[in-house]
N, C-alpha and C positions, 0 to 999 in steps of 0.2 A: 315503187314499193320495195324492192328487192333494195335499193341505196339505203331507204330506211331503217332496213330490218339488220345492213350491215353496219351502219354509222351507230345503232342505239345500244348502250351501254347497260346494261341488264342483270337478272340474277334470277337463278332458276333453280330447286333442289338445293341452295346455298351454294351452291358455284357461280361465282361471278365471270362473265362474258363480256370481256373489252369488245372493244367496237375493231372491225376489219376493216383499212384501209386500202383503196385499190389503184391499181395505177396503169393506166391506160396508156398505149404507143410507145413503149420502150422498146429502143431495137437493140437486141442482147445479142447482135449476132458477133461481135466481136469480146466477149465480154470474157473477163479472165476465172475461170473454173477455182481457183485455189481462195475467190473471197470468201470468208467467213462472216465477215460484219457490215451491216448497210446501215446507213441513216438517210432519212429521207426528209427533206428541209421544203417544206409549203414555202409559198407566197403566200401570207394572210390577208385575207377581207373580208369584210362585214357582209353578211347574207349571200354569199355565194354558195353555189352547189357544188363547184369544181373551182380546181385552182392550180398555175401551173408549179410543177416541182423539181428541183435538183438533188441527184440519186448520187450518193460517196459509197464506193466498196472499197473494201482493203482487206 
């Protein structure tokens, strides 16, 4: 329930609510403090609930 209420794309009061993506088991323990900007790049497939991803900061 909670995946759906975050994936669903909505509008409430006239504010629109993109949908929150999450991402599970990243280990940030070495990760550089000074990034600014992420992109996060799926693996796409048809009907899946999860899918695995590669994270770019800079």
């Amino acid at each position: 329930m909670a995946h759906q209420a975050f994936l669903c794309n909505h509008e409430k009061d006239g504010i629109r609510f993109d949908p929150i993506l999450i991402i599970e088991d990243m280990n940030l323990i070495n990760y550089n403090k000074d990034i600014e900007n992420i992109i996060v790049l799926p693996l796409r497939t048809k009907r899946a609930d999860g899918a695995p991803v590669t994270v770019v900061g800079w």
